[in-house]
N, C-alpha and C positions, 0 to 999 in steps of 0.2 A: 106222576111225572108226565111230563105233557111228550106224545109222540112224536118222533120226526121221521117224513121219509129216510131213509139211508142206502145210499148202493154200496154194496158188496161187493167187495173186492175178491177176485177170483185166487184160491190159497196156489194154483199153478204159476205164477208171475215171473213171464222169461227171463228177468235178470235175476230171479231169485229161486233158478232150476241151477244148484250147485250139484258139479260133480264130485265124486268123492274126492278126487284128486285137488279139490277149491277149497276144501270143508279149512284150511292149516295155514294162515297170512302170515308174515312177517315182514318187521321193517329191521332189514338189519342192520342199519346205521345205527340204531339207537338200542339195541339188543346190549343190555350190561354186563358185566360179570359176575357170574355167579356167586364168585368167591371172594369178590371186593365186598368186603366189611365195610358198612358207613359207620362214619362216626357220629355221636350223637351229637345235635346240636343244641346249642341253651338258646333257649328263646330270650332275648331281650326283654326285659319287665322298663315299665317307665322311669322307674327311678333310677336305672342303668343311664338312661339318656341324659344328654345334656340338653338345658331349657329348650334353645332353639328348634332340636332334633325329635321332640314330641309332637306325636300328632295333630295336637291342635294349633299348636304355634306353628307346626311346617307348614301348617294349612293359610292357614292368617298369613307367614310371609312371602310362600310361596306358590298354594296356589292349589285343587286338588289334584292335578293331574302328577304331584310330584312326590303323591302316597300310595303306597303298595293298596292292594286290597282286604290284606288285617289291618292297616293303620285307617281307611277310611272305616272299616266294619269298628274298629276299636272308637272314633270318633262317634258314631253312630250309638252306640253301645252306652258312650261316656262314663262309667264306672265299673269295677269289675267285682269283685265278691271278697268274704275274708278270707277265702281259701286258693282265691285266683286271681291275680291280675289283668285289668282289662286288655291289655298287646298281647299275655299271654292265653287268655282266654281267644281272643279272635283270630291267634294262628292254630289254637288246638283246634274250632270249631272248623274252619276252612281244612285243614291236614284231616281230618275223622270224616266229616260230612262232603267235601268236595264243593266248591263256587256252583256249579250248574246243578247237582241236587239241592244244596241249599235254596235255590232261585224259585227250585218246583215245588218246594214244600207250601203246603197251605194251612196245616196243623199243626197249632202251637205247642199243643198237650204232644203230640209226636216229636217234635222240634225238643222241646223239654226235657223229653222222656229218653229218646236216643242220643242227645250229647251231655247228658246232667247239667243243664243250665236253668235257673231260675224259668220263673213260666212269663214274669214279662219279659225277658231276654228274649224268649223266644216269640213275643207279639211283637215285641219292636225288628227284629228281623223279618218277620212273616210281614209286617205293616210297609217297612224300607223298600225290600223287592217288591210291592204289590203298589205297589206307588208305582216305581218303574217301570212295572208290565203297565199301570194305566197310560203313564207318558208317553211311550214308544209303541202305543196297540195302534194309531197313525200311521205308524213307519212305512214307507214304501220299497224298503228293503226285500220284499216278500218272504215268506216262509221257505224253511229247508225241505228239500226234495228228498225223500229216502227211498231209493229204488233197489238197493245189494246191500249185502251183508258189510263193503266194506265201507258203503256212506253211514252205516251203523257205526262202528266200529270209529271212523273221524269224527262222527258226530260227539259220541261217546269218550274224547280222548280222556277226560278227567276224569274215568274212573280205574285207567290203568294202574297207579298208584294206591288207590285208597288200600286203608288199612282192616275193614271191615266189609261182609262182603254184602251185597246191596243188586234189591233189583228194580230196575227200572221199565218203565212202562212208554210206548212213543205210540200217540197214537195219532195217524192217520188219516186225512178226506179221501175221498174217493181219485185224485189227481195224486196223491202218494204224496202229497206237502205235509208238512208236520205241525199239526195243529194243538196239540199236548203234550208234554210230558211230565213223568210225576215217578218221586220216589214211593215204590208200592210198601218195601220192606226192605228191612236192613238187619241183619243176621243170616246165618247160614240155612241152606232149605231146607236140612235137613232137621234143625230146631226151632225153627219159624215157618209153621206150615203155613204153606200159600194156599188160601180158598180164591177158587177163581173169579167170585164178586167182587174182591178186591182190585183185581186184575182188569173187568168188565165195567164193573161200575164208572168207570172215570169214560170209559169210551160211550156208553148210553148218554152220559151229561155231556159229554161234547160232538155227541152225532156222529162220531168216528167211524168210518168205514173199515177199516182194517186196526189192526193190534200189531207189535212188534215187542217182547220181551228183550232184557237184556241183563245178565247179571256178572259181578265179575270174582276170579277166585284169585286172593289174597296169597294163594299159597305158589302162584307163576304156572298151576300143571290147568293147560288149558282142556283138559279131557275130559268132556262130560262123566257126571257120578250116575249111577241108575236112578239116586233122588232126582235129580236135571231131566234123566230121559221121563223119567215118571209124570215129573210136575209138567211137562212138555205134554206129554198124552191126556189129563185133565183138562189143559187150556184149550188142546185143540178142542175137545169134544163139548167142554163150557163154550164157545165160541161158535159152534153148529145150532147151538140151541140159541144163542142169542142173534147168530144173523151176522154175527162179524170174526171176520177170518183171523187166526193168531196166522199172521207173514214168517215169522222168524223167531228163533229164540237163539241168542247170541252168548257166547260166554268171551268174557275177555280177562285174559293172566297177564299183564304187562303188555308187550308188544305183540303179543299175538292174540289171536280170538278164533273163536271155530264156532260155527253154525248147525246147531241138532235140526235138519232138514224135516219141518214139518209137514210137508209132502207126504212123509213117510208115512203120515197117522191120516190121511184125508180118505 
């Protein structure tokens, strides 16, 4: 692997010296009730629809800006399986996997493997978004800035929901711009052990000056587990030997999220 210089990001970083009293956000507009029961919803299958209100026709009459994002992934997709229907297949896949995990995935056989969908299913999605990142690598929008635990956490909004718990990877230049992210693992830490070349290796291919972890728990208790504080202490110390700082490890339960202050381990 061909070397690149890389600066080092100093793991002290003033907006990222959380007091304990920072460590606990909430947005309490959107805090739900515990005790509200949702009800379950049917997902529309195609032959629920009528001609006009399928995907491809809504497309052809009206245009794509007037398809959710399972009806254009279901266009994309164009057939579903004998055991799954294509609408219903691309709202399961978006509800389990999340729009912006999906986007970072680059592993078909991964892709395959964590939502049980055929393995060209999962090239033609890995193929769709990687088209899109070539279109928009142009863009003069520039890159996102992550400087605090809570441009994690906005950046991160799409995994407040998911249903599986999932960690994610952001990695860093040396200007704190966000120049990768990637779904590392999706299961619990506790039975999906994280080795931290997992973790590292994506930041060596993209020259990343810093790491930022991110995982969320399913279950709303935003309290770090002793597996969270553990795997936290492995990254920082895989990270001293590689020359790049883990910033932060973030856990986010619905509307809140709290930071295991890696300071603590430097």
């Amino acid at each position: 692997m061909r070397k690149t210089n890389r600066q080092v990001l100093p793991c002290f970083v003033n907006t990222y010296l959380l007091r304990p009293n920072d460590l606990i956000f909430q947005d309490d507009s959107k805090i739900q009730n515990k005790n509200h029961q949702k009800s379950k919803k049917y997902i529309l299958k195609i032959k629920d629809l009528e001609e006009d209100e399928k995907p491809r026709e809504k497309l052809k009459k009206i245009g794509p800006q007037a398809l959710s994002v399972a009806e254009l992934l279901a266009v994309f997709l164009n057939v579903g399986t004998k055991k799954e229907d294509i609408l219903s297949m691309s709202s399961r896949i978006l509800k389990e996997y999340g729009e912006k995990n999906m986007i970072s995935q680059t592993n078909p056989s991964t892709l395959q493997k964590e939502l049980d969908i055929p393995f060209t299913k999962a090239c033609q999605i890995i193929a769709c978004f990687e088209l899109g990142r070539r279109f928009f690598q142009s863009n003069n929008g520039g890159l996102a800035t992550i400087r605090t635990a809570q441009d994690v956490f906005n950046y991160l909004k799409d995994m407040r929901s998911l249903p599986k718990e999932q960690l994610r990877g952001l990695y860093l230049n040396s200007h704190y711009q966000l120049i990768h992210d990637e779904v590392i693992s999706v299961g619990s830490l506790t039975t999906n052990i994280i080795h931290p070349r997992e973790v590292f290796k994506p930041a060596v291919e993209y020259s990343a000056a810093a790491v930022i972890v991110a995982h969320n728990h399913p279950s709303g208790n935003v309290k770090p587990t002793k597996s969270d504080i553990k795997t936290t202490k492995q990254l920082v110390k895989a990270g001293k030997i590689f020359g790049i700082n883990l910033l932060d490890h973030i856990i986010i339960a619905g509307n809140n999220f709290k930071s295991i202050p890696v300071n603590y381990f430097c």
